[in-house]
N, C-alpha and C positions, 0 to 999 in steps of 0.2 A: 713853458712846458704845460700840456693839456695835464688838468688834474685826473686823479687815477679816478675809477669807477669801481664798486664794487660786486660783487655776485653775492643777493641773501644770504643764498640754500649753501654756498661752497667759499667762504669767506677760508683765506690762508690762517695760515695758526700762530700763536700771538708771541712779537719777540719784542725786548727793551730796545735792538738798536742802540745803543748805550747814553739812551735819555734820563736814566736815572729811574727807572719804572722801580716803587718802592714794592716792598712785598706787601706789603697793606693795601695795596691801591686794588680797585675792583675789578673783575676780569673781563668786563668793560670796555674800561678804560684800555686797560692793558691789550686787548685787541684791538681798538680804535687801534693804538698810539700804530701799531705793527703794523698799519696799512698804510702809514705815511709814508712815503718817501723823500719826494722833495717838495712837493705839495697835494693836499687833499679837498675836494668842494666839499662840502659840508652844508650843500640849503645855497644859500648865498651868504656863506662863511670863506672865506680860500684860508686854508693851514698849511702856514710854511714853516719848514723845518729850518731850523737855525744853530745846526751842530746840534747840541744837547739842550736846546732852547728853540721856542716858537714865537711865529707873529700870523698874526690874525688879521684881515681886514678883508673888506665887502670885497666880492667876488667881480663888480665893475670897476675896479681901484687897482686888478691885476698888474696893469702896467705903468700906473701913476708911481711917480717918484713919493717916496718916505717922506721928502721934504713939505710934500705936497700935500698931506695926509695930517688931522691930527690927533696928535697920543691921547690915546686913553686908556685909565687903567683898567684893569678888573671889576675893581668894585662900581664904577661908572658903568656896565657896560647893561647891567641892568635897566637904567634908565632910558639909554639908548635904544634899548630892544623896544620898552613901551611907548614909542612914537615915532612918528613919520618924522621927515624932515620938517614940511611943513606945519607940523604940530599935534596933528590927529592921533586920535589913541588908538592901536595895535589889539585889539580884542584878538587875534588870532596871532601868535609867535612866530608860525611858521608860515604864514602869509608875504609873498612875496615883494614885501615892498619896507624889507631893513635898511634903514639911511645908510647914503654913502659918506665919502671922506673923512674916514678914521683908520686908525690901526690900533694894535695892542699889542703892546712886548709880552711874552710866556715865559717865566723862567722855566719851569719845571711840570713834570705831566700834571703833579696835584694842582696847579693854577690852569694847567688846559681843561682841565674837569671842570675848576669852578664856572671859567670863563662861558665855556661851552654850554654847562648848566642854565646861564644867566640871557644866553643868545635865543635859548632851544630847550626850554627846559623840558629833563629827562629822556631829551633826543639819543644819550648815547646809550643809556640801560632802553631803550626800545631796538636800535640799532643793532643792538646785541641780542636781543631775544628773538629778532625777525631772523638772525642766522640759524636757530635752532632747526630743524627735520620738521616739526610740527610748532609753528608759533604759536605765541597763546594768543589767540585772534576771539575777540567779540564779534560776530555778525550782528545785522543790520536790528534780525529779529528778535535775536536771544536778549541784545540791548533793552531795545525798545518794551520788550515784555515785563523787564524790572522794572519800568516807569509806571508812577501814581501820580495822582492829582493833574495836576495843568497838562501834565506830558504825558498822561494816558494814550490820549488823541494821535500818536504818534504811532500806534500800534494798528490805526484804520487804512492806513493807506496801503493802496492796495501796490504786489511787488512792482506792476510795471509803472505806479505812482512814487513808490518810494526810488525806483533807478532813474528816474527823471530827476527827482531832486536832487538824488545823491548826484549825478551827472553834473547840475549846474553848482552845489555848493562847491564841490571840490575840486570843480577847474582848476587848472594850474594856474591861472590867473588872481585867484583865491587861496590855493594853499598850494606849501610844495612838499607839501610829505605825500609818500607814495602808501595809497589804499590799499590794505591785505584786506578787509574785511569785506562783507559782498552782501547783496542781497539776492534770491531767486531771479534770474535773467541779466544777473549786472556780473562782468569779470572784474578783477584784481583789476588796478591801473599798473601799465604793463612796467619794465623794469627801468625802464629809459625816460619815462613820462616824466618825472620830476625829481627827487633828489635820492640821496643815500636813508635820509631819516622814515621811517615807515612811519602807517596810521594803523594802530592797532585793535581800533574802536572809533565809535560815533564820539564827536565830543562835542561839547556844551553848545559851539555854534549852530552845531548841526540840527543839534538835538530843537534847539530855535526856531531853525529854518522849516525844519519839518511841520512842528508845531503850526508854522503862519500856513503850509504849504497846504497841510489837513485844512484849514478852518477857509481857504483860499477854495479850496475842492468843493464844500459842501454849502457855497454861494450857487444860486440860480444866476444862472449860464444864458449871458447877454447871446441874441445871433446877431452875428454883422455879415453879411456879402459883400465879398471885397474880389474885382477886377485879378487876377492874374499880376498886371500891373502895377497898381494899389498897394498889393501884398509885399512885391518886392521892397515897394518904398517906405514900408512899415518897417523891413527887416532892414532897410541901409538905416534906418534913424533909428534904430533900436542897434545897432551896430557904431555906429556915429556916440552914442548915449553911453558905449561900454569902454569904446576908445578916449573918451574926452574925461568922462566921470564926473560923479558933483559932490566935489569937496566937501561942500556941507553937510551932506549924509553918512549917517557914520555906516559900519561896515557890518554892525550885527543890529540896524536899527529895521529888523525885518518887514515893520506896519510903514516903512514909505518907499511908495509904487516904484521910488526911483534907487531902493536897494540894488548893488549892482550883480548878486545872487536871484535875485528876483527877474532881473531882466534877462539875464543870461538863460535861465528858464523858461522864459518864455518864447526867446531867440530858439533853444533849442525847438519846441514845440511850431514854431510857425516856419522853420527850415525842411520839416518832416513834412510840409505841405507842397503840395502841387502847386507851382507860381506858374505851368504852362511854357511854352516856348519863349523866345528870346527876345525880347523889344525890337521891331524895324524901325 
């Protein structure tokens, strides 16, 4: 069964379903639980309902057998969320690359809370506030203006500089929370773009990326004349370089050239360029 999808702005109104939603439990929580049915994506979470109990596991494991899968509890799943399969550390939570082949038994909603907390932390108190008429949304600016010291710099960039970068950091390829926040010339990421969980502000990555992106800006500007030709085969190996990736670089280490936020930036920027008619 295709998991459900949500509407922000017109989210239904919140029932126990008789899961056991305690009256302490946060209203929240208590809305999430009311949109489940038989399954819900959650990012690349899938949440299935299990009568009055849940199970969890990666959204590419939908149709792998239990057997196949292995248990982990709760308290495990933190760990899991901080690393790739291959070992690499997860600077961003909601970045789409959560290890597959696991599941997790739910007794009761207070364990889907923790659980949930531990995958996506604070995903479901933002989830809940993005329903609200007017969310409490930070823009690009208001952020950027509380910043001192190193991250002053992030206040220079001008709007149609800052929606370039915000473009390449928050590819979906990079993260999958969906952008409320905006800056002058840049829309919302629309509702279908990436998951249920919103972004309700710049975060620490970003805040980063910017950073390298100003001090990237205010380098004197190499010229290269490049063939029509040329250009293409710049953008297939800069495409080739996002497809393949390099392991070895971590994913907020902004100072090397082969960051893959970095290159996705600069794909944007030579895509906007005229490469001419079609190779004969």
């Amino acid at each position: 069964m295709k998991p459900e999808t949500l509407d922000y702005q017109h989210g239904r109104g919140a029932h126990s379903f008789g899961c056991g939603v305690s009256r302490a439990e946060n209203p929240a929580l208590t809305a999430l639980v009311s949109e489940i049915r038989d399954e819900l994506a959650f990012a690349q979470v899938l949440i299935r309902r299990r009568g009055a109990r849940f199970e969890l596991r990666h959204i590419a494991d939908r149709s792998r057998k239990p057997t196949a899968l292995e248990s982990v509890r709760i308290s495990q799943l933190r760990r899991l969320a901080q690393f790739t399969l291959p070992g690499a550390f997860r600077p961003l939570k909601s970045a789409p690359n959560l290890r597959v082949g696991w599941k997790c038994a739910i007794r009761n909603t207070r364990d889907l809370e923790a659980a949930l907390n531990h995958l996506y932390p604070g995903a479901i108190a933002d989830w809940h506030a993005a329903r609200r008429r007017n969310p409490p949304v930070t823009n690009y600016r208001e952020f950027t203006n509380r910043q001192s010291g190193m991250y002053r710099i992030t206040q220079k960039l001008s709007d149609m500089q800052a929606a370039g970068m915000i473009r390449a950091c928050c590819d979906p390829r990079f993260c999958l929370k969906r952008r409320l926040w905006t800056v002058q010339g840049l829309a919302q990421d629309p509702a279908a773009a990436k998951s249920l969980i919103p972004c309700l502000q710049p975060c620490a990555v970003l805040l980063e990326f910017a950073r390298k992106i100003m001090r990237i800006e205010q380098e004197a500007k190499a010229r290269l004349a490049l063939a029509p030709s040329d250009l293409r085969s710049v953008v297939a190996a800069l495409q080739s370089a996002m497809a393949h990736g390099a392991s070895e670089v971590q994913d907020a280490d902004m100072n090397s050239p082969l960051n893959p936020r970095r290159i996705q930036r600069l794909l944007q920027a030579l895509q906007n360029q005229n490469t001419g008619p079609p190779e004969q």
